[in-house]
Biopython code that builds the backbone (N, CA, C, O; Angstrom):
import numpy as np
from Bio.PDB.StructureBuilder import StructureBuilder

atoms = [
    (1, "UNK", "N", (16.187, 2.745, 3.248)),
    (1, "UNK", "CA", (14.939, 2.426, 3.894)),
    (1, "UNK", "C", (14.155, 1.483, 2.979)),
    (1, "UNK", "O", (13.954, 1.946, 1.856)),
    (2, "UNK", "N", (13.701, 0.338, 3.201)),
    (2, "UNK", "CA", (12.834, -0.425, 2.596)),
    (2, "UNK", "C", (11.489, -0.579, 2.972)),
    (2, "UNK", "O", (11.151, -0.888, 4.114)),
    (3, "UNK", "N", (10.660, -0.359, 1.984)),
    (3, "UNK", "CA", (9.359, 0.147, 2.103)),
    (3, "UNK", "C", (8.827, -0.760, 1.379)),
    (3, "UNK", "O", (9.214, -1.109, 0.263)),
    (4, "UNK", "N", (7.372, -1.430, 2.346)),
    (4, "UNK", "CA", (6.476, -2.516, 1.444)),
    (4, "UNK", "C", (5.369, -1.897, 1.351)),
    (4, "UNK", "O", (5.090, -1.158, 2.295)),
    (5, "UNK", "N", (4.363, -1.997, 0.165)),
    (5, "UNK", "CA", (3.217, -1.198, 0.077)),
    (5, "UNK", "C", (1.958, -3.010, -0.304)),
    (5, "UNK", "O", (1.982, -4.040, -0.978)),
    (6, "UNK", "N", (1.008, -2.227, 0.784)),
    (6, "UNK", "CA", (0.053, -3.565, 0.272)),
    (6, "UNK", "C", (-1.091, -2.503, 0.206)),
    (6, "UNK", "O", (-0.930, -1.284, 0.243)),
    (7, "UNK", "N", (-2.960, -3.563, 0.042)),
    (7, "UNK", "CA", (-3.617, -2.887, 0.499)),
    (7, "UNK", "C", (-4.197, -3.510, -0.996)),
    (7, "UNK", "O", (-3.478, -4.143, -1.769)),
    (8, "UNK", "N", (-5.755, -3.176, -1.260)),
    (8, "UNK", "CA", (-6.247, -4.170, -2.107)),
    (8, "UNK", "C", (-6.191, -3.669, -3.336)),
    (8, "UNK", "O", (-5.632, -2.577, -3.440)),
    (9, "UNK", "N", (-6.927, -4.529, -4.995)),
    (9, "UNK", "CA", (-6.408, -4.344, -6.050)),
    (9, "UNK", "C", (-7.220, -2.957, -6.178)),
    (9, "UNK", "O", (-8.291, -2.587, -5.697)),
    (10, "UNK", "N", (-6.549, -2.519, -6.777)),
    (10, "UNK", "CA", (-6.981, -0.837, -7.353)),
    (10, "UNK", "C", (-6.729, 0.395, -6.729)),
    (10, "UNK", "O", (-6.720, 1.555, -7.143)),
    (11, "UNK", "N", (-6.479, -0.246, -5.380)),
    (11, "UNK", "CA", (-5.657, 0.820, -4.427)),
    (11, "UNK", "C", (-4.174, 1.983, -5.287)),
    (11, "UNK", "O", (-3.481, 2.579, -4.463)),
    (12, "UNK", "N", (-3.992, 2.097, -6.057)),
    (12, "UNK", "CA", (-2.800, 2.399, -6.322)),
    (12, "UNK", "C", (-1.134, 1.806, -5.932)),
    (12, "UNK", "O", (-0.232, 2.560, -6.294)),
    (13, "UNK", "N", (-0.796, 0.741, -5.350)),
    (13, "UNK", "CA", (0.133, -0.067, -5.072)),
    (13, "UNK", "C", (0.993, 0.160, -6.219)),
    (13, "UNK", "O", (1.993, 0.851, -6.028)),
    (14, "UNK", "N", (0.777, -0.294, -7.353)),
    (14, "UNK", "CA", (1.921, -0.396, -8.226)),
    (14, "UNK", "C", (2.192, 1.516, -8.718)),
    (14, "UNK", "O", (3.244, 2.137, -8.568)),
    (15, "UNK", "N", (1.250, 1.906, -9.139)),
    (15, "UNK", "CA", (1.640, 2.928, -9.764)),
    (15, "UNK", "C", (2.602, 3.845, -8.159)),
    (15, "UNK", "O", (3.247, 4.852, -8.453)),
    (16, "UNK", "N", (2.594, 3.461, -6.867)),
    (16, "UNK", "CA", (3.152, 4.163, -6.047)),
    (16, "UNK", "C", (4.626, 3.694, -5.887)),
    (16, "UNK", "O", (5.516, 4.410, -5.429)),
    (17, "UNK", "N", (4.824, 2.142, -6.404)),
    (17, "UNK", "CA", (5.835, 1.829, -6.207)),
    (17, "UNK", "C", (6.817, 2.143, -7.022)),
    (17, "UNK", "O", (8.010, 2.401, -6.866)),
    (18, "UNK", "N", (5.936, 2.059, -8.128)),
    (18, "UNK", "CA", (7.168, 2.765, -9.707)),
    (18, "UNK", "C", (7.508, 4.467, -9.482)),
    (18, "UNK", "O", (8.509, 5.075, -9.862)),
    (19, "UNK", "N", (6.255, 5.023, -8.694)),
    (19, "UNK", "CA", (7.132, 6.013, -8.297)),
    (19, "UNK", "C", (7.929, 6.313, -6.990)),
    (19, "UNK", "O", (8.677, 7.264, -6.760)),
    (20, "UNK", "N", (7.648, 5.462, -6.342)),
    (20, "UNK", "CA", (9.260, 5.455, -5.308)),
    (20, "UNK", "C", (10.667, 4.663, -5.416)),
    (20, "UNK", "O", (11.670, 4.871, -4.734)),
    (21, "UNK", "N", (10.464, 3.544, -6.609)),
    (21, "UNK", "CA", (11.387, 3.752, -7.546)),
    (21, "UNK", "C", (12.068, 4.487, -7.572)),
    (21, "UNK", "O", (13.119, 4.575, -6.937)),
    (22, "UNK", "N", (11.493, 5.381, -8.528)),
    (22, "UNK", "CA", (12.046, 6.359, -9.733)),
    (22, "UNK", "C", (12.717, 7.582, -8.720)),
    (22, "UNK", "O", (13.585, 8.360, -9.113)),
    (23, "UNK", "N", (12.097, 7.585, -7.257)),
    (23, "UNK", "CA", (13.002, 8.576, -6.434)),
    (23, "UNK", "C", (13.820, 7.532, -5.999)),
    (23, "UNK", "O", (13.108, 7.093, -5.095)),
    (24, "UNK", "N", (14.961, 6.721, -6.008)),
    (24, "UNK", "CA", (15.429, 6.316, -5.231)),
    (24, "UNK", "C", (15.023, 5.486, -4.063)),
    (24, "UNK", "O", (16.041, 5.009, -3.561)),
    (25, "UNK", "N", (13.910, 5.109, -3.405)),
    (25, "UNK", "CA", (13.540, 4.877, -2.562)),
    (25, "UNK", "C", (13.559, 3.349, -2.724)),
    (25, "UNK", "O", (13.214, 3.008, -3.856)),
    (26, "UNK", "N", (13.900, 2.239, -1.817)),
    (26, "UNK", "CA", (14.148, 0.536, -1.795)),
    (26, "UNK", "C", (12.552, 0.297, -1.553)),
    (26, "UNK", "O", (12.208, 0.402, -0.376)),
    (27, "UNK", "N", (11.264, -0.090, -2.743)),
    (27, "UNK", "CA", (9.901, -0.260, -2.698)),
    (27, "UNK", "C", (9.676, -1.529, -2.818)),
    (27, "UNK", "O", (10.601, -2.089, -3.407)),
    (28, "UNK", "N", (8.995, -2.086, -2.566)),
    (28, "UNK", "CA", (8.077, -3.346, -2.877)),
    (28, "UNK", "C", (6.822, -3.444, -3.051)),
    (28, "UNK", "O", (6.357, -2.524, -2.378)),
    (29, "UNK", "N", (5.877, -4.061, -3.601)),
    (29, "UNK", "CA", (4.327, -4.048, -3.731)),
    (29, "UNK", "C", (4.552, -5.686, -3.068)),
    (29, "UNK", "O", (5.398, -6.526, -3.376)),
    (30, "UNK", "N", (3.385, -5.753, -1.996)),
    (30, "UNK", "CA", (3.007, -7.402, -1.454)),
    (30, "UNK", "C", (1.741, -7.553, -2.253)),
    (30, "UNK", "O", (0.620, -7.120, -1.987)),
    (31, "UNK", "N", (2.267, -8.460, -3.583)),
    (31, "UNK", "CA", (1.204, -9.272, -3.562)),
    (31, "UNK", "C", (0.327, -10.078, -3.121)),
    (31, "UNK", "O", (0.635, -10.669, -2.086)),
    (32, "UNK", "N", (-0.698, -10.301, -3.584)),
    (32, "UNK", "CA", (-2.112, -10.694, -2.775)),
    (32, "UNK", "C", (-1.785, -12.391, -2.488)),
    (32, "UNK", "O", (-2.549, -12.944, -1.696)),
    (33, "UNK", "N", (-1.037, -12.953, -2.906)),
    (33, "UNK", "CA", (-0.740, -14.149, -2.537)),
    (33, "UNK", "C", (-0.140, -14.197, -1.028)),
    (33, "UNK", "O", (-0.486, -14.761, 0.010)),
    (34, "UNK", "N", (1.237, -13.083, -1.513)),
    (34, "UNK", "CA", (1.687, -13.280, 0.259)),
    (34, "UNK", "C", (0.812, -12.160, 0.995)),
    (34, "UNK", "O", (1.603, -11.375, 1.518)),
    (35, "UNK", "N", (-0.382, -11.818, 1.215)),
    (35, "UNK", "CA", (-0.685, -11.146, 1.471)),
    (35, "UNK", "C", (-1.789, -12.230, 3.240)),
    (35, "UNK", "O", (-1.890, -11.969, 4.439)),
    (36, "UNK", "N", (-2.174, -13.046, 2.597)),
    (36, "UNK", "CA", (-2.910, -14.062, 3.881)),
    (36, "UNK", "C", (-1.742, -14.506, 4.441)),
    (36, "UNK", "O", (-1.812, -15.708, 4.700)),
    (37, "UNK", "N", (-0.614, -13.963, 4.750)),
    (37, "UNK", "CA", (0.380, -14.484, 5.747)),
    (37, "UNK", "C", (0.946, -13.368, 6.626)),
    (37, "UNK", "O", (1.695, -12.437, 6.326)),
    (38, "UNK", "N", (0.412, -13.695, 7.743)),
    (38, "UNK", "CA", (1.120, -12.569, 8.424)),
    (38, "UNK", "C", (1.989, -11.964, 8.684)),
    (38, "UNK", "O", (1.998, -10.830, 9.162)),
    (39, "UNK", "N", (3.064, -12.792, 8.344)),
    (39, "UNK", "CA", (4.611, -11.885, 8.041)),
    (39, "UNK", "C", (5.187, -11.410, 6.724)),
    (39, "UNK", "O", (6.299, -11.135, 6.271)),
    (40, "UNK", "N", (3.845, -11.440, 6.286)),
    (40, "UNK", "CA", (4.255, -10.927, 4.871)),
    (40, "UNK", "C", (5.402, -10.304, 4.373)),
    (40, "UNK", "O", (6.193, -10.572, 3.469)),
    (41, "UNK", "N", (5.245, -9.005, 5.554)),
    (41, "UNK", "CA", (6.511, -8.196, 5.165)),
    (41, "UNK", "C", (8.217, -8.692, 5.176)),
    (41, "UNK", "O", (9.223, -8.232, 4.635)),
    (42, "UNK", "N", (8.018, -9.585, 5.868)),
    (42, "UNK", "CA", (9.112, -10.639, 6.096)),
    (42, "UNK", "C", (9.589, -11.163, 5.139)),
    (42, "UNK", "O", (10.796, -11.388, 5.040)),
    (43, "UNK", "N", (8.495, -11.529, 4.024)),
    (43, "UNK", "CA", (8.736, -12.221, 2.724)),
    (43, "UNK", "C", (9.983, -11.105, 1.790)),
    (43, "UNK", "O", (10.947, -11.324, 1.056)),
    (44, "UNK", "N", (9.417, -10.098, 2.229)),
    (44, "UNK", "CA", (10.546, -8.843, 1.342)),
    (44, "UNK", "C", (11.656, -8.341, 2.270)),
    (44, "UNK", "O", (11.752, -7.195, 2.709)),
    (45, "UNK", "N", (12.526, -9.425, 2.516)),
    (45, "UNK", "CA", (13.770, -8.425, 3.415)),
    (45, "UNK", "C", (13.242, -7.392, 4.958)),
    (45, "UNK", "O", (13.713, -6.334, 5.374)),
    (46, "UNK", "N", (12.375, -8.041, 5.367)),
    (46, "UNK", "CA", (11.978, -7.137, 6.586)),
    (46, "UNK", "C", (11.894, -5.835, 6.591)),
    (46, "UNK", "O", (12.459, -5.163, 7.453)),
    (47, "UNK", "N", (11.118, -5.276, 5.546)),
    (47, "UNK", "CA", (11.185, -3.807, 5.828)),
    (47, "UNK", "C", (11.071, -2.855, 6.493)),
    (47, "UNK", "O", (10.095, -3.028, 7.224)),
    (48, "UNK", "N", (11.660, -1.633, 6.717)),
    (48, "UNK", "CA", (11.361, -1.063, 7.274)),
    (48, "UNK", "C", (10.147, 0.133, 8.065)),
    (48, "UNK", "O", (10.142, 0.654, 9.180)),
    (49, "UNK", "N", (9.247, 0.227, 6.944)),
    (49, "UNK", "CA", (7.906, 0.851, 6.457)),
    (49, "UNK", "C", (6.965, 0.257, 5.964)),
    (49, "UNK", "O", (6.971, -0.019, 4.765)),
    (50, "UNK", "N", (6.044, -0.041, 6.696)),
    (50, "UNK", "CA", (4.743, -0.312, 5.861)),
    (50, "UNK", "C", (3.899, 0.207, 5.927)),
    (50, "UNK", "O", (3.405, 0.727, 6.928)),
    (51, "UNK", "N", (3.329, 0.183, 4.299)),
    (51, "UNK", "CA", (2.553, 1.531, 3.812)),
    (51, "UNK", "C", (1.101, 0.627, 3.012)),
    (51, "UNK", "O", (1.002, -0.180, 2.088)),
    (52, "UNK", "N", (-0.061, 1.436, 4.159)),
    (52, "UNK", "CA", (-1.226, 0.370, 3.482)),
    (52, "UNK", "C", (-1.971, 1.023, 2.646)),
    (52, "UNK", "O", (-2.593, 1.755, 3.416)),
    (53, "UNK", "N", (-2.450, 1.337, 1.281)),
    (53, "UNK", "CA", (-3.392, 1.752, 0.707)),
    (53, "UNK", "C", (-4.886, 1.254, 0.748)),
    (53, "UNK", "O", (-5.256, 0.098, 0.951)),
    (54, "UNK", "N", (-5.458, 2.065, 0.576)),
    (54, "UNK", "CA", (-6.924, 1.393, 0.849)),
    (54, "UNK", "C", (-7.991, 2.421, 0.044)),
    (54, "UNK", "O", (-8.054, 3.645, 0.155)),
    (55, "UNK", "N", (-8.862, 1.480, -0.854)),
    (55, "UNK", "CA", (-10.086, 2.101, -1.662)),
    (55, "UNK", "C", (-11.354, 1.800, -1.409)),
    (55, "UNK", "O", (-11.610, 0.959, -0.548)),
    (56, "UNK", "N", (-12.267, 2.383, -2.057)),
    (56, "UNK", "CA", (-13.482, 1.308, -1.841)),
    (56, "UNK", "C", (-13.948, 0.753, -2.935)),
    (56, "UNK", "O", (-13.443, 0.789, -4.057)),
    (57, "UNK", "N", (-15.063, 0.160, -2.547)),
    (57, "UNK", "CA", (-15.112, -1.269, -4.158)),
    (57, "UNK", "C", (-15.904, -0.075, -5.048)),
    (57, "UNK", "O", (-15.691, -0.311, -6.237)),
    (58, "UNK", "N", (-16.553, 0.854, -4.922)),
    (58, "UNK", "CA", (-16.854, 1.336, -6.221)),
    (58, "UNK", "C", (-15.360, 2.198, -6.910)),
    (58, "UNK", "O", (-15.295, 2.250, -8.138)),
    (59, "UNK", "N", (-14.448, 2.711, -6.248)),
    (59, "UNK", "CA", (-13.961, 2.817, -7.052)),
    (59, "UNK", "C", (-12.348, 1.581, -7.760)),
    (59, "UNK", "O", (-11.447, 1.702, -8.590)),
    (60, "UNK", "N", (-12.752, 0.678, -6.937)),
    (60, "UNK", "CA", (-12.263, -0.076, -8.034)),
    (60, "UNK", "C", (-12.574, -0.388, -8.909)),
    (60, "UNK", "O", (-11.815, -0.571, -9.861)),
    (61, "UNK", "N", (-14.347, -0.650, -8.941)),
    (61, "UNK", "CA", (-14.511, -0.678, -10.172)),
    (61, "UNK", "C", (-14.615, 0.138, -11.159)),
    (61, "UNK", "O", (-15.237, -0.212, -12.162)),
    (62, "UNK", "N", (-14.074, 1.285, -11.079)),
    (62, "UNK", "CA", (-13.948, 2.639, -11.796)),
    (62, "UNK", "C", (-12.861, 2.239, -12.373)),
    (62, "UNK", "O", (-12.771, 1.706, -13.479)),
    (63, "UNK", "N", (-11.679, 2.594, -11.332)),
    (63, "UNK", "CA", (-10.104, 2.014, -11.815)),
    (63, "UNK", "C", (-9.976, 0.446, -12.745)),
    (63, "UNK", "O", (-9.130, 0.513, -13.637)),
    (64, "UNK", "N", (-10.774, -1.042, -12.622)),
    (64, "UNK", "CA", (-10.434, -1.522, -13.313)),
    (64, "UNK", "C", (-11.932, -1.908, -13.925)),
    (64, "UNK", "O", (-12.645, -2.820, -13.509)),
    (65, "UNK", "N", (-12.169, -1.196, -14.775)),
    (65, "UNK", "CA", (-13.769, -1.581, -15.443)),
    (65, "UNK", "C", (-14.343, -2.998, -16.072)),
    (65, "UNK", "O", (-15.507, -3.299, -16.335)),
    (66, "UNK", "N", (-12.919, -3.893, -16.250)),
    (66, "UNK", "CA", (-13.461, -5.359, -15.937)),
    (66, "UNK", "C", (-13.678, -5.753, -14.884)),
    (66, "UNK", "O", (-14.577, -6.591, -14.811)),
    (67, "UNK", "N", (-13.126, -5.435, -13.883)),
    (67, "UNK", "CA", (-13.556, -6.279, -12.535)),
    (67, "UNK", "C", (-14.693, -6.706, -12.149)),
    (67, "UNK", "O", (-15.682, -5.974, -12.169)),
    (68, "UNK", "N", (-14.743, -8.358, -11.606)),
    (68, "UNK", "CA", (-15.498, -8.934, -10.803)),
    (68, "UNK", "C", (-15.747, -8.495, -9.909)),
    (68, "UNK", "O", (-16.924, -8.771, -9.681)),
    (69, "UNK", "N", (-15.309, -7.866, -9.097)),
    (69, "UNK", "CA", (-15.305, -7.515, -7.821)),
    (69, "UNK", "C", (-16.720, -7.489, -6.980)),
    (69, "UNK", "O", (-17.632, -6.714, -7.267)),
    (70, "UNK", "N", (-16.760, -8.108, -6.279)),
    (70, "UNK", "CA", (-17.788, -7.975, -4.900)),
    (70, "UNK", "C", (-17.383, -7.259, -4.074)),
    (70, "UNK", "O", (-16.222, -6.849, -4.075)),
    (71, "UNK", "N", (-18.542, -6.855, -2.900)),
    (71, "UNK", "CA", (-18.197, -6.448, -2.026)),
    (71, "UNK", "C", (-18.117, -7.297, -0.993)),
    (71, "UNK", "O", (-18.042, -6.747, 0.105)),
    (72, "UNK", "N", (-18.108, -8.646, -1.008)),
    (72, "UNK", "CA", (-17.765, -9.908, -0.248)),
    (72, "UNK", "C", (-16.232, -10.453, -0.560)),
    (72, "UNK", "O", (-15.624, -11.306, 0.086)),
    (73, "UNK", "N", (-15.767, -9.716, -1.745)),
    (73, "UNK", "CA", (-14.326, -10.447, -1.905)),
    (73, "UNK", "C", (-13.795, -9.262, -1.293)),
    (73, "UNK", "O", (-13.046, -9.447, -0.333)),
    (74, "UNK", "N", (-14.066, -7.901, -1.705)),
    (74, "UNK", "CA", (-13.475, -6.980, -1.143)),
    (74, "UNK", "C", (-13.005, -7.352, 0.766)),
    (74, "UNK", "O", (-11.941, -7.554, 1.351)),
    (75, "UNK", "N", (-14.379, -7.289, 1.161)),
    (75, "UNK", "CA", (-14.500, -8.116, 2.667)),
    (75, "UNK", "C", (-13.596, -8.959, 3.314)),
    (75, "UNK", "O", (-12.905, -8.857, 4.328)),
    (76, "UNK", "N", (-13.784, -9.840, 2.445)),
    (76, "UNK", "CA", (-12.771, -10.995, 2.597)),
    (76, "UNK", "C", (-11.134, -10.363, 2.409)),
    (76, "UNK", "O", (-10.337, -10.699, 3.285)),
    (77, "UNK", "N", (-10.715, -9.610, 1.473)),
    (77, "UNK", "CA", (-9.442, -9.089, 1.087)),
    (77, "UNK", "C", (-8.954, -8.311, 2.283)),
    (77, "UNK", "O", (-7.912, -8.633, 2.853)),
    (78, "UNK", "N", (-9.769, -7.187, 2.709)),
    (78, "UNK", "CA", (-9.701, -6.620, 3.899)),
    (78, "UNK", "C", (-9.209, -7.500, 5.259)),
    (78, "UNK", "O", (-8.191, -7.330, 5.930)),
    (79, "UNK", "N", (-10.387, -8.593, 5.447)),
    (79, "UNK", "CA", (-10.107, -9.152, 6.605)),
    (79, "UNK", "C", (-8.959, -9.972, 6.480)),
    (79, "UNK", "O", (-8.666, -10.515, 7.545)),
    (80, "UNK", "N", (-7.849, -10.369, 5.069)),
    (80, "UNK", "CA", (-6.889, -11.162, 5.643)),
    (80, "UNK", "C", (-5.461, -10.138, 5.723)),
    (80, "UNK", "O", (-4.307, -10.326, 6.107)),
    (81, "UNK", "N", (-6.307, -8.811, 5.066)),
    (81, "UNK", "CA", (-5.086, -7.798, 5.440)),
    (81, "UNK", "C", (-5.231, -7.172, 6.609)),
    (81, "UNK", "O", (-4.388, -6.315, 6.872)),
    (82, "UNK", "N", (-6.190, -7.406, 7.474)),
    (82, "UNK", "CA", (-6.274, -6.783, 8.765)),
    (82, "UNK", "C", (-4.697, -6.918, 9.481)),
    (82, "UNK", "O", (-4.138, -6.044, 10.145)),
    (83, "UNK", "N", (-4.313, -7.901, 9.233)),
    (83, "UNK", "CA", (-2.603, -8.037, 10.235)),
    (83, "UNK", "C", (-1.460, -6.664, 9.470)),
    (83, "UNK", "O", (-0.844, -5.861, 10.171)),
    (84, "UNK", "N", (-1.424, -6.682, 8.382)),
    (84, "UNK", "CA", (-1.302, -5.417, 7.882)),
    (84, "UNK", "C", (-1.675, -4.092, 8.232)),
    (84, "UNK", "O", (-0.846, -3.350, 8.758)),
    (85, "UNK", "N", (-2.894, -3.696, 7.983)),
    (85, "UNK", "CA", (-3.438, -2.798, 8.333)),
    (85, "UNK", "C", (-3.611, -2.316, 9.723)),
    (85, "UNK", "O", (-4.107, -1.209, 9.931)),
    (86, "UNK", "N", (-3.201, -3.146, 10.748)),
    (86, "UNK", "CA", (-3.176, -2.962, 12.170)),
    (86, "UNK", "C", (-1.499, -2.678, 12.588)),
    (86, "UNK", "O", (-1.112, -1.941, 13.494)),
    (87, "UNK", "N", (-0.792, -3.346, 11.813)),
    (87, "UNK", "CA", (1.140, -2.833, 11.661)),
    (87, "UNK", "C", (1.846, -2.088, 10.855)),
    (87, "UNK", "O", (3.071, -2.051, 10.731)),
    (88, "UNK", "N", (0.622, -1.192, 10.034)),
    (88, "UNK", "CA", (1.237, -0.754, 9.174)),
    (88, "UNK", "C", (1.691, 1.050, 9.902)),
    (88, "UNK", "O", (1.053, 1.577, 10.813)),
    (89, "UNK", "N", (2.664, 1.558, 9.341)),
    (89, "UNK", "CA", (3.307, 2.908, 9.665)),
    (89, "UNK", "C", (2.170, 3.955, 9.088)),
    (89, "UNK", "O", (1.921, 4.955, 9.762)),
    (90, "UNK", "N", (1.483, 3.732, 7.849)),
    (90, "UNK", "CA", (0.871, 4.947, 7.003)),
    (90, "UNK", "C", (-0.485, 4.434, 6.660)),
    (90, "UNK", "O", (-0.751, 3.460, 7.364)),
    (91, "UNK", "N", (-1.152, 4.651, 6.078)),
    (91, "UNK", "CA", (-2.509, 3.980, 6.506)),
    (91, "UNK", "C", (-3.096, 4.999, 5.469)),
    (91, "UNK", "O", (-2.806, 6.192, 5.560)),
    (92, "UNK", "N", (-3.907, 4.535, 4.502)),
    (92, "UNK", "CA", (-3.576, 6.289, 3.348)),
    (92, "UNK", "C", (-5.257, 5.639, 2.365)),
    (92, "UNK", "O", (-5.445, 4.580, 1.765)),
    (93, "UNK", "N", (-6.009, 6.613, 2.553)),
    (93, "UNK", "CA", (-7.308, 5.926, 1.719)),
    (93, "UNK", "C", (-6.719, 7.061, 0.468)),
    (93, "UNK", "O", (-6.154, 8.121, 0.736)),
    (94, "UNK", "N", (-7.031, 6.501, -1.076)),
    (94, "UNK", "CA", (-6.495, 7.154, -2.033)),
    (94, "UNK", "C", (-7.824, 7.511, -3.236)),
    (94, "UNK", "O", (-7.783, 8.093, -4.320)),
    (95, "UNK", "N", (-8.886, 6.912, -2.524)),
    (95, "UNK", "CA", (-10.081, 7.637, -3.475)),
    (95, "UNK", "C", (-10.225, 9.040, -4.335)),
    (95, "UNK", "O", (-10.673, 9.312, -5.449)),
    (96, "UNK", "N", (-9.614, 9.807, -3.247)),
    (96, "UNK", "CA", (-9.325, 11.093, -3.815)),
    (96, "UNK", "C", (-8.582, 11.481, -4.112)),
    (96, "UNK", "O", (-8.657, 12.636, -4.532)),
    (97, "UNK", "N", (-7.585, 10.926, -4.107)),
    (97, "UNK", "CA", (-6.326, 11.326, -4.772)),
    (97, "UNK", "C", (-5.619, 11.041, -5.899)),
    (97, "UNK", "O", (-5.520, 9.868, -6.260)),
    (98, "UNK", "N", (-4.971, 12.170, -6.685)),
    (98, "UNK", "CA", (-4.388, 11.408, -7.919)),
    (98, "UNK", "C", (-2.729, 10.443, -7.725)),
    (98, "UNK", "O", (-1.718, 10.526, -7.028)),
    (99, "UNK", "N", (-3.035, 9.940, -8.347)),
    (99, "UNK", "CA", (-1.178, 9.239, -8.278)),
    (99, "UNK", "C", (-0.003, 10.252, -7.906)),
    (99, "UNK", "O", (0.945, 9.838, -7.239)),
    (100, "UNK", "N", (-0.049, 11.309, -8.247)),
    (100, "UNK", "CA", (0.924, 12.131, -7.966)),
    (100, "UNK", "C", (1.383, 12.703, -6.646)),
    (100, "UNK", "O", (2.466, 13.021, -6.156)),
    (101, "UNK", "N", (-0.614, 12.705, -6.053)),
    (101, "UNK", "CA", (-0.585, 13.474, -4.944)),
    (101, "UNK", "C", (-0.317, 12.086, -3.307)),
    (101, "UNK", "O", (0.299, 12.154, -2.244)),
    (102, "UNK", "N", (-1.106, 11.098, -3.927)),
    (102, "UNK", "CA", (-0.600, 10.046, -3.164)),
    (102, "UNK", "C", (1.062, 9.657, -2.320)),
    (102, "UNK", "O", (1.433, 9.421, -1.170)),
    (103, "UNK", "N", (1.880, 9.800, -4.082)),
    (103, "UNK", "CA", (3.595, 9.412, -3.826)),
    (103, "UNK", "C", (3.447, 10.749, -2.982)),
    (103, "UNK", "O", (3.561, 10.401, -1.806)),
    (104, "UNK", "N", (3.244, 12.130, -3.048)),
    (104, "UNK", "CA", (3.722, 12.767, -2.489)),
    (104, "UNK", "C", (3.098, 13.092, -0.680)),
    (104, "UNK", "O", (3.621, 13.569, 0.327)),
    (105, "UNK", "N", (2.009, 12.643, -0.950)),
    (105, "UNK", "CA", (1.858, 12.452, 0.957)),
    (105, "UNK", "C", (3.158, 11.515, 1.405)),
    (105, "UNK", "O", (3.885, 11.767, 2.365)),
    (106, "UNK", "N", (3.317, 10.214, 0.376)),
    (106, "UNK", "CA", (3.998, 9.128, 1.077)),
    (106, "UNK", "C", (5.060, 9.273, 1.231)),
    (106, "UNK", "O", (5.754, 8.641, 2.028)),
    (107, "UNK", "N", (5.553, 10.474, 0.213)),
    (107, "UNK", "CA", (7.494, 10.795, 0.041)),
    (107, "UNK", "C", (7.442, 11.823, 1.429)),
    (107, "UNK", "O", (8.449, 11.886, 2.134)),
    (108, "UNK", "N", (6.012, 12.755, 1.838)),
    (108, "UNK", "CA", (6.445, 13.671, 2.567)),
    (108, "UNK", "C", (6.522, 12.678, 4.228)),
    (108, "UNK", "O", (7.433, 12.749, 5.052)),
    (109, "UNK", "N", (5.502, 11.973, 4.300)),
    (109, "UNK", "CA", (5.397, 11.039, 5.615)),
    (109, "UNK", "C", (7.237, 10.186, 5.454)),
    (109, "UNK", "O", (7.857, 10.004, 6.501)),
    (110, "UNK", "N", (7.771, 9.837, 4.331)),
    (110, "UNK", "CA", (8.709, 8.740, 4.739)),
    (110, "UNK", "C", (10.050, 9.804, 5.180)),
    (110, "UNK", "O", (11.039, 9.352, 5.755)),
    (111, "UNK", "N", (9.910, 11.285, 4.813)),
    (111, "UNK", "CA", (10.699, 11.849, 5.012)),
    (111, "UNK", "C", (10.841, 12.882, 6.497)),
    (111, "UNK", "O", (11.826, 13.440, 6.981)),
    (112, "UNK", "N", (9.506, 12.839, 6.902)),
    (112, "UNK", "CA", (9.872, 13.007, 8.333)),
    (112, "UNK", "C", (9.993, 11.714, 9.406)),
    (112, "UNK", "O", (10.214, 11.930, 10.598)),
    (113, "UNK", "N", (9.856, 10.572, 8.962)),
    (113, "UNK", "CA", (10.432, 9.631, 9.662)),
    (113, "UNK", "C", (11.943, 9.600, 9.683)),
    (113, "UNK", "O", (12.615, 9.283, 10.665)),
    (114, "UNK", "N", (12.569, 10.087, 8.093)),
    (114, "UNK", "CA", (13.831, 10.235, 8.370)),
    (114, "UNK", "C", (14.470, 10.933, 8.559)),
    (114, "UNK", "O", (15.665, 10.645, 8.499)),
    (115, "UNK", "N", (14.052, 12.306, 8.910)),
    (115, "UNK", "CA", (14.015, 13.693, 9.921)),
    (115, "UNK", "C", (14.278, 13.473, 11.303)),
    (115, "UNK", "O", (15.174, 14.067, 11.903)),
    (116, "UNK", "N", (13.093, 12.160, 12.117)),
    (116, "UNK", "CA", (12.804, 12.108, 13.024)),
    (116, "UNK", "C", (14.340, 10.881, 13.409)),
    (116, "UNK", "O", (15.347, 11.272, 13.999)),
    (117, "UNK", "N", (14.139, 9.410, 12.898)),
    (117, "UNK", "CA", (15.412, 8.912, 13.298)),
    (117, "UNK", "C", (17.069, 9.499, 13.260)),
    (117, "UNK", "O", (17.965, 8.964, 13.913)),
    (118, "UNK", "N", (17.257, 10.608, 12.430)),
    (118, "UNK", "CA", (18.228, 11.190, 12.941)),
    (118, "UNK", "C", (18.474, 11.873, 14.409)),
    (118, "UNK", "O", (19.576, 12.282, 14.774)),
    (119, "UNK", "N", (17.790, 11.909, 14.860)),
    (119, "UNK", "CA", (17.619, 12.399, 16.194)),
    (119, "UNK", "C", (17.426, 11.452, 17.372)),
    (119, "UNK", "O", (17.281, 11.902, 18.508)),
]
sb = StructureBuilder()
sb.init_structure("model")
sb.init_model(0)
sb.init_chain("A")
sb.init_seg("    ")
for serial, (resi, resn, name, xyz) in enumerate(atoms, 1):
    if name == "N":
        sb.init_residue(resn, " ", resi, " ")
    sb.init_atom(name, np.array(xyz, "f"), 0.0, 1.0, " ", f" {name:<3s}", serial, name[0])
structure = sb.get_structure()
């Protein structure tokens, strides 16, 4: 199963991908470059799952305590991931959650999808 994870900076993206990695799982993070193209996911082998994370700008700026960040770039980031966020399979706000508990909503959601296509 190939799984693309987008969704804006501080969202947890990378730290989710190194851990679906580390289970076995075929991950990608879409960077913010291919991210204003709507077939983004296309760019990575057509995956099969897409998985959007989503924060809000204060706690990005928690997570990266240099950040510039506005809440007009945030805005802007949002609205060119809207094509994303409207096709995506999982849809996952991670404010409250730790890294651990995140992979594991996402390992438990990718695993009744593959519960469900056996059938």
């Amino acid at each position: 199963m190939r799984i693309a994870v987008v969704g804006p900076c501080g969202s947890g993206k990378t730290t989710l991908v190194a851990g679906l990695l580390a289970l076995g799982y075929e991950a990608r993070e879409c960077v913010q470059e291919h991210s204003y193209v709507p077939t983004m996911w296309q760019r990575i082998s057509r995956p099969d799952v897409l998985i959007y994370l989503d924060v809000p700008l204060a706690v990005i700026r928690q997570r990266k305590p240099r950040s510039d960040w506005t809440q007009a770039i945030l805005d802007e980031q949002h609205r060119r991931l809207a094509h994303a966020r409207a096709g995506c399979h999982l849809y996952l706000r991670t404010e409250d959650l730790t890294p651990q508990e995140v992979l594991q909503r996402v390992v438990d959601f990718l695993r009744q999808l593959e519960v469900r296509d056996r059938f």
